[in-house]
Wavefront OBJ file of the C-alpha trace (Angstrom):
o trace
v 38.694 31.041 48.141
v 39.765 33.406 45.554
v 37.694 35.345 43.291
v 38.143 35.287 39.590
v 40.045 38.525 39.250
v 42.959 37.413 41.260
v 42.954 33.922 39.820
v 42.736 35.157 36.463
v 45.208 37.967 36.801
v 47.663 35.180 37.864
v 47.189 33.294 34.910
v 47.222 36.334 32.582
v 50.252 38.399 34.061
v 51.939 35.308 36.301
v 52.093 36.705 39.583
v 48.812 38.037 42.308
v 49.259 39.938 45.712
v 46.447 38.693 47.837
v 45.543 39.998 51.591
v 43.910 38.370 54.233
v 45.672 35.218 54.135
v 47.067 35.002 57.538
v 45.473 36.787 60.761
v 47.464 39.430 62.423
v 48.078 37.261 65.323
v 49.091 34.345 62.898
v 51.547 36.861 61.443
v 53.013 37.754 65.017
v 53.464 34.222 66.257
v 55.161 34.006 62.112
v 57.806 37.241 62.485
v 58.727 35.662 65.877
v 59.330 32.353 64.694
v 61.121 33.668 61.632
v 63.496 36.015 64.258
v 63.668 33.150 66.412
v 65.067 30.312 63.416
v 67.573 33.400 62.244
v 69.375 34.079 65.970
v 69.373 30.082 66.203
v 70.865 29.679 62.795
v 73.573 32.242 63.060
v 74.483 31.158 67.146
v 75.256 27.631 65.397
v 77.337 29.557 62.893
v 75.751 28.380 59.955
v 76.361 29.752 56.796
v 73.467 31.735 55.901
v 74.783 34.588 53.458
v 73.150 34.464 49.980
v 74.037 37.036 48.144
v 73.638 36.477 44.504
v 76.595 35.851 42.742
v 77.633 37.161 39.246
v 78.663 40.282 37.292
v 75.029 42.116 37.272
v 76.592 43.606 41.115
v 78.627 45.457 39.254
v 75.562 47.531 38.076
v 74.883 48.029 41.859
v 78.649 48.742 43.021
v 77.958 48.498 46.583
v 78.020 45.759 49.452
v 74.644 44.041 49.516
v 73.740 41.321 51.738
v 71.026 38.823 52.614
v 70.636 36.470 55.175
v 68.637 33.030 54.165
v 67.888 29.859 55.513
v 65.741 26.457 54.314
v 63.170 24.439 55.461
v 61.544 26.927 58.073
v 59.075 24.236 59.028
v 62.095 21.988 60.199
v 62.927 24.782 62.755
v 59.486 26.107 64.126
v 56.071 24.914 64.483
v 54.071 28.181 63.491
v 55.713 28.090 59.827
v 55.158 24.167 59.756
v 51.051 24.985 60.540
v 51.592 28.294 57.955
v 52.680 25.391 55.445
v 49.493 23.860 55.467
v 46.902 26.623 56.607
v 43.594 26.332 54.824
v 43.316 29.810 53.435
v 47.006 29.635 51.684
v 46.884 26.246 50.474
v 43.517 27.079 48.788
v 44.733 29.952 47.298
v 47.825 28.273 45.774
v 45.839 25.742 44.522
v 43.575 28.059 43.008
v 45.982 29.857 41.341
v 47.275 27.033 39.793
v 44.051 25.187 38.651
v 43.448 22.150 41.435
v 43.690 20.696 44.873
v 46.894 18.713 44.087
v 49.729 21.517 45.566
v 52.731 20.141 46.607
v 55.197 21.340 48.488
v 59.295 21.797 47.296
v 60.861 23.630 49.456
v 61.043 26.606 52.098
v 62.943 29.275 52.392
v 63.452 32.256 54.553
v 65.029 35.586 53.378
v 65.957 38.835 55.524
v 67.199 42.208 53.764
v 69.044 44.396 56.151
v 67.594 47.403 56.188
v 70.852 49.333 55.445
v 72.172 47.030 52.881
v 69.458 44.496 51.582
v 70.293 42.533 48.747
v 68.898 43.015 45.159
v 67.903 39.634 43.062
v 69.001 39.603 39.146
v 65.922 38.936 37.445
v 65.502 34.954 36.514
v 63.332 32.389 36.524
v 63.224 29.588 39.214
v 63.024 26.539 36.400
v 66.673 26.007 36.012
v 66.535 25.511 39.623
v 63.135 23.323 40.029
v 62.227 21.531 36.521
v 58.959 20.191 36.557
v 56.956 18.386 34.054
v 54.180 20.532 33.493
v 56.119 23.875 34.480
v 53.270 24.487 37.103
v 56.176 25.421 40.125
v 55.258 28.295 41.676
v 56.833 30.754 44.194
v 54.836 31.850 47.066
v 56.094 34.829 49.137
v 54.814 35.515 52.384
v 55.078 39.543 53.610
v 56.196 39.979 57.389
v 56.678 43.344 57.240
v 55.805 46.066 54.251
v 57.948 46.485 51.490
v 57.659 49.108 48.473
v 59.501 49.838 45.679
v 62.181 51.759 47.602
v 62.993 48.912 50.262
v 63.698 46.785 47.404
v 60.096 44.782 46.856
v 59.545 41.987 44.187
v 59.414 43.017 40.696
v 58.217 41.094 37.662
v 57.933 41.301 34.126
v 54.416 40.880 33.604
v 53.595 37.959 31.309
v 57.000 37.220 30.686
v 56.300 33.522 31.928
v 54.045 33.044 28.613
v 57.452 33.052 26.912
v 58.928 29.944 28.215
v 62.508 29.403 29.469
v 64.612 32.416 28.591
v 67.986 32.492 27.764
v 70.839 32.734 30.741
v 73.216 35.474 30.927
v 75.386 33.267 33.575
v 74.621 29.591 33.158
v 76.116 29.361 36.516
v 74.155 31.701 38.321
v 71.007 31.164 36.310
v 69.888 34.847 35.828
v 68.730 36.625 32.896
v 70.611 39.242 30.535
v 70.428 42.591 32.647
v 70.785 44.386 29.709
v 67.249 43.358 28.489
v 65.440 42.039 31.626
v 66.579 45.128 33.730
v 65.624 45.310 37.715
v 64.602 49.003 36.606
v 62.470 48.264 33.813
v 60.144 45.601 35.716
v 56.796 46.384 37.336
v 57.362 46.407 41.473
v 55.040 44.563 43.395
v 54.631 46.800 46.697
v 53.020 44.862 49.328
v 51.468 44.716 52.968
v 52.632 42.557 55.946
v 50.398 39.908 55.721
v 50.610 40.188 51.721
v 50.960 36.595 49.914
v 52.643 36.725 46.437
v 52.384 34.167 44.163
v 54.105 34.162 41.241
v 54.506 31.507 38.016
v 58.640 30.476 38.322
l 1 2 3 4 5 6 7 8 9 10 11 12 13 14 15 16 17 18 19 20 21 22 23 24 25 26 27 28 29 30 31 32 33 34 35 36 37 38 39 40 41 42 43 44 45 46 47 48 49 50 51 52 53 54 55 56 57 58 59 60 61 62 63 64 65 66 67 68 69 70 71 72 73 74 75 76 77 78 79 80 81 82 83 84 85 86 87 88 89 90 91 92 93 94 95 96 97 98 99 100 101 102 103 104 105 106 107 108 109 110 111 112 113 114 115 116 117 118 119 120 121 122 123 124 125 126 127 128 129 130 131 132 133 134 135 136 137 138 139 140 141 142 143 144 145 146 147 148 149 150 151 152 153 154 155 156 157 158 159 160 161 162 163 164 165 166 167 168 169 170 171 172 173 174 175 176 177 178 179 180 181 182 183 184 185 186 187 188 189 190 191 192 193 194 195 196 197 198 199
């Protein structure tokens, strides 16, 4: 499905933006679902602040806070059918070099708009070890986001340099000092906008 410029840009710099993955009505049906699993989740009282911990905050010095859940697909149909939609499955796969993409998880994440949380930088592997370090993190846009709403930001080719060290074993994120939110590349993007990016 993908042309060679976004493939190979993925393998180069470790992360693509691709559009035209989902239909705007797919999208819809998505954002309502997603809106729909949040007010359900947070009726039941379930604990859905995620906030990353550590001492990077303090470089930040005011109250963040992000709202997350697991396993969309477990909650609503749409994001069980997004899961395995033809056009994103064949993109992930490739991306990452063959038909054999498996799925490790799901997770849904909502900034507030007045207070959105910030991520340290890190890599997912300390999380999600695998073999042949082919995990990959695929982020799907439901609305816009640009630099100044807080969008994804990457150190391009930085995954060509294997696990890095930790600045907080616990929290597994990366010395702010040298792998500063500021410093990396932002990765504005659409609604609608897939991002895939090496973990």
């Amino acid at each position: 499905m993908l042309s060679a410029a976004p493939i190979e840009q993925y393998r180069a710099q470790g992360y693509v933006l691709v559009a035209g993955i989902f239909t705007p009505a797919e999208l819809d049906g998505m954002e309502r679902g997603f809106d729909g699993i949040i007010a359900r989740r947070l009726a039941a009282k379930a604990q859905l602040e995620a906030t990353w911990a550590g001492a990077w905050r303090k470089d930040f010095n005011v109250p963040m806070q992000l709202i997350h859940t697991h396993d969309l697909q477990a909650y609503d149909a749409l994001w069980a059918k997004a899961l395995v939609h033809d056009r994103f499955t064949e993109a992930l796969a490739d991306c990452l070099g063959g038909p054999n993409v498996q799925l490790h998880h799901t997770k849904a994440f909502q900034k507030p708009p007045e207070n959105g949380a910030a991520f340290p930088m890190h890599q997912d592997a300390p999380y999600f070890p695998h073999a042949r370090h082919s995990m990959m993190a695929a982020v799907i846009h439901l609305t816009d986001a640009d630099a100044e709403m807080g969008c994804l930001c990457v150190y391009p080719g930085s995954h060509k340099l294997g696990l890095l060290p930790e600045a907080d074993g616990q929290a597994h994120y990366l010395d702010t000092a040298r792998w500063s939110i500021a410093g990396a590349t932002p990765c504005p993007a659409r609604r609608g906008m897939c991002c895939s990016s090496t973990t």
